[in-house]
C-alpha positions as CSV (number, residue, x, y, z in Angstrom):
1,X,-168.4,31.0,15.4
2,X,-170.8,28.0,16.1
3,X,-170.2,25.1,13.4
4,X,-174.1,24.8,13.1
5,X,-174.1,28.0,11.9
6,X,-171.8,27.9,9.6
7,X,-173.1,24.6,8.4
8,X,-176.6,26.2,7.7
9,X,-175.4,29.7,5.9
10,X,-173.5,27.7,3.3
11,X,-176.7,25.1,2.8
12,X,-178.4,28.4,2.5
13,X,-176.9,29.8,0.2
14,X,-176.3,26.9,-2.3
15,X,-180.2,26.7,-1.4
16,X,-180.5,30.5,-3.0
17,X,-178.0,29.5,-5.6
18,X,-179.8,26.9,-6.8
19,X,-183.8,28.6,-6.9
20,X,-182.4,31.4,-8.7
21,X,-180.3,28.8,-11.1
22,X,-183.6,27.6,-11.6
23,X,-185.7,30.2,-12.1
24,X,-183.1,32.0,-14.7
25,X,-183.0,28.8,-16.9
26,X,-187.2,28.6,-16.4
27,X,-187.4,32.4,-17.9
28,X,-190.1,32.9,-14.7
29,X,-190.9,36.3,-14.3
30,X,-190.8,37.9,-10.4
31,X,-194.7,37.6,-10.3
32,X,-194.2,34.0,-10.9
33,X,-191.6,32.9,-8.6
34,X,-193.2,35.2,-6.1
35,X,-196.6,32.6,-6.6
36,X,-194.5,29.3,-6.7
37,X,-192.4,30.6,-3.6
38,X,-195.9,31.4,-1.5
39,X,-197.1,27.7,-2.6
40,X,-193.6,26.6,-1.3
41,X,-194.5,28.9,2.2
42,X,-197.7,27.6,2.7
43,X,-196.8,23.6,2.1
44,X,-193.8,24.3,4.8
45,X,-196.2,25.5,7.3
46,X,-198.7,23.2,6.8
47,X,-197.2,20.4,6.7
48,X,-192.8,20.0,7.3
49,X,-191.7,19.5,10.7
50,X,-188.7,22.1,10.2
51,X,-186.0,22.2,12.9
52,X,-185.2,25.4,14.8
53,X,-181.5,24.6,15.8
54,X,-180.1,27.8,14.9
55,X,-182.8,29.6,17.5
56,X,-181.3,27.7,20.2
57,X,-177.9,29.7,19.9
């Protein structure tokens, strides 16, 4: 298995583990992280230079 790969599943999922941390101790409903996650979506696209290393493999 590539070590990149690996490398990105487990920031992934502490990522995941840390939103839904977050939202649980918030109380937001799905409607609201459903908004706040779209705001997140359209600040990526708009403006983060994001890298695409695990495309290359």
């Amino acid at each position: 298995m590539n070590k990149k790969k690996v490398i990105v599943k487990l920031e992934e999922e502490k990522f995941v583990e840390e939103v839904l941390n977050s939202i649980k101790v918030k109380g937001m409903t799905i409607t609201n992280t459903k908004e706040a996650m779209q705001k997140v979506y359209n600040f990526m696209e708009d403006n983060a230079n994001l890298k695409m290393d695990y495309l290359e493999n």
